[in-house]
N, C-alpha and C positions, 0 to 999 in steps of 0.2 A: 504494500500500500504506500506509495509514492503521499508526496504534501504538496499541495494542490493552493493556487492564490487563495484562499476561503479558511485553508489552512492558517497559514501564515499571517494571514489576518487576524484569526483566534489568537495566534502566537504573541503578536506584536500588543492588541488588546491587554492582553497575560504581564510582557511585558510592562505599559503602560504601569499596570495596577502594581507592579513589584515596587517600581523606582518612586511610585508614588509612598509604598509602605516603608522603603527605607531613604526616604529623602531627608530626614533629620540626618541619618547614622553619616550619611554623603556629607553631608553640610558640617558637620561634626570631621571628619577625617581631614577633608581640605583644609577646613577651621585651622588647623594643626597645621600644615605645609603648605598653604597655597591662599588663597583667597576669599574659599568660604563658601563658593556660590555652584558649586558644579552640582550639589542636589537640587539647588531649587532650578539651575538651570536645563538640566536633564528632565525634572519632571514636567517645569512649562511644555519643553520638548514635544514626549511623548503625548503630554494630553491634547498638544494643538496636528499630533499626526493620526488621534482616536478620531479627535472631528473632523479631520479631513478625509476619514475611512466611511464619517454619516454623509458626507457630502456625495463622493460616488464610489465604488470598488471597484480595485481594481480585476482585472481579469488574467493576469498570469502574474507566477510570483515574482521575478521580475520586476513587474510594474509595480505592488506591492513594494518592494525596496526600494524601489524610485523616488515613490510618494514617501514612504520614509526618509530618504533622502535628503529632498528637497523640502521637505519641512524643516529638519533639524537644523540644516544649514542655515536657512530663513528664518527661524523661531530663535534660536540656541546662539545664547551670547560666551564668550568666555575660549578655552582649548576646546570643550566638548562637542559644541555647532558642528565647526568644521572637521572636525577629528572622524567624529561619528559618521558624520553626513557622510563624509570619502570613503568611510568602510561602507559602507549601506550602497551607495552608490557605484563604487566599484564592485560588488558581489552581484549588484543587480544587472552592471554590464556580464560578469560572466556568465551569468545564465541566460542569457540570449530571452528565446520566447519558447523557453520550454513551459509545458503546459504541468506539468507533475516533476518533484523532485524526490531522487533515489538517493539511497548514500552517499555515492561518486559525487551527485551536485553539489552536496550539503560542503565537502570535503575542499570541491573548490572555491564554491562561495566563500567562505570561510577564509583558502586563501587569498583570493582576492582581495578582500576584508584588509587583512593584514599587510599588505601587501600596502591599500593605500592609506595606512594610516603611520608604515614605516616610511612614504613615500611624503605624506602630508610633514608628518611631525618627527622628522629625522632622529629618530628613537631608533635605539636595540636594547637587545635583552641584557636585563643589567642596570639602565638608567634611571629606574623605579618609574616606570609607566605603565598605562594601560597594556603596553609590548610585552611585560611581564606577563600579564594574564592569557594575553590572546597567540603571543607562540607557542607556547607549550599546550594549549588548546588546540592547533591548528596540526602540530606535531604529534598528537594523540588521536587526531581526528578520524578514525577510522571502527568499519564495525560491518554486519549484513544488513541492519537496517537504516533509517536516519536517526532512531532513538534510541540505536546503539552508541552511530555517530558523536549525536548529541550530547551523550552521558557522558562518552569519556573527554569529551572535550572540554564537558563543564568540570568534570574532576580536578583535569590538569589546570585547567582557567585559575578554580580555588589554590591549587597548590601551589601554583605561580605566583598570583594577588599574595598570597603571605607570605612569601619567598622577599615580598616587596620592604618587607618590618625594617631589618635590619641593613637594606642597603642605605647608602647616600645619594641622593638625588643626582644624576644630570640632568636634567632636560625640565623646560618647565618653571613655571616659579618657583618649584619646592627647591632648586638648585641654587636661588639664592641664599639660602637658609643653609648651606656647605655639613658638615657635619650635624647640625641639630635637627637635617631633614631625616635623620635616621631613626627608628624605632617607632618607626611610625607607620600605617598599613597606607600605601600608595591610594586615593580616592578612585583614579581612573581605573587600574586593575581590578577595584573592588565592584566597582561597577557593571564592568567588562566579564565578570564571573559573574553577578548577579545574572546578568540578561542569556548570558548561555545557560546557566542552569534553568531559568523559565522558559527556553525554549525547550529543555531536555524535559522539563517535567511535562510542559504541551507534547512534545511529543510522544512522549509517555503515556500520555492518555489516549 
C-alpha cells in the first residue's frame, strides 16, 4: 500500500498538531542558543499550510510538498522558513508526479530533503543543526515498507537530535554563543525528529 496525496495530507495535518503541542518545548530550547522564536515560528508555519490544504488539495504528493513549501517559505520568519521550505521543496521536485509513494520514494525524498537544506544552510554533520537529525535519518532510511522506512528514520533523526547536547555550535546563531552553545539539545534537530516521527506514526497507522 503505496501513500497517496490524501495521505500525506493526513500526514502533514498530524504534523501541524505535533509542532503545535511542543511549541513551548521549541521556544524553550532556542531560548537557550539562539533566538527564541523557531516554535512559535514553525507552528504559525504549519497552521497557515492546514488552511491552505481547506482552501484546495492537492492531487499528487508532490504537489502536496509544494504547497508545503511555499507556504513555509512565505509564512516562516527566522532559519526555519527557508531551511524547511528547501527540504519540502526539493523532495517534492524529486518525486516528479508520481501518483503513490513506495519505500524507494520515501528514501529519496528524504534525500533530496537533505540535500537542500545542506545546500540552503551550508551545515554538516557535526555543526549542531537540524543536519544532525536528518542524516543519520536519511542514512537509516531504509525498510519493505514506507513505515518501515519511516520508523527507522525517525529513530536515527532522535539519536542524532541528542547527539546535538554536547557539541559546540557552528552554524547559526547558536555559534555565537562558542563554547556555552554546548549542552544544550540543538532546536532545529529536535524539531526535525519531531516531524519524522509523526510521519512514522501516520504511517503506522
Amino acid at each position: 500500500m503505496g501513500c497517496t496525496a490524501a495521505d500525506l495530507v493526513t500526514a502533514i495535518r498530524a504534523v501541524a498538531d505535533t509542532v503545535a503541542e511542543h511549541r513551548v518545548e521549541l521556544i524553550q530550547l532556542d531560548r537557550a542558543i539562539g533566538d527564541g522564536d523557531h516554535g512559535e515560528n514553525l507552528d504559525r508555519g504549519f497552521k497557515a499550510v492546514v488552511a491552505a490544504f481547506e482552501q484546495s488539495t492537492p492531487d499528487t504528493p508532490a504537489a502536496v510538498l509544494k504547497t508545503v513549501a511555499a507556504t513555509l517559505i512565505s509564512k516562516v520568519g527566522g532559519a526555519a522558513g527557508p531551511l524547511y521550505g528547501t527540504a519540502f521543496l526539493r523532495a517534492s521536485t524529486a518525486l516528479k508526479d508520481r501518483a503513490e509513494l513506495g519505500p524507494a520514494d520515501v528514501t529519496e525524498a528524504l534525500t533530496a530533503a537533505l540535500g537542500g537544506i545542506v545546500a540552503r544552510g551550508k551545515a554538516e554533520l557535526g555543526d549542531k543543526t537540524m543536519v544532525d537529525a536528518l542524516e543519520p535519518a536519511v542514512k537509516a532510511a531504509t525498510g519493505d515498507t514506507v513505515a518501515d522506512v519511516l520508523k527507522a528514520a525517525a529513530d536515527a533523526a532522535e539519536a542524532g537530535a541528542e547527539a546535538t547536547i554536547p557539541l559546540v555550535a557552528r552554524k547559526g546563531r547558536a555559534s555565537y554563543l562558542g563554547e556555552r552553545s554546548a549542552g544544550h539539545l540543538d532546536p532545529g534537530a529536535r524539531s526535525t525528529s519531531l516531524l519524522l516521527r509523526t510521519f512514522a506514526e501516520v504511517a503506522a497507522r
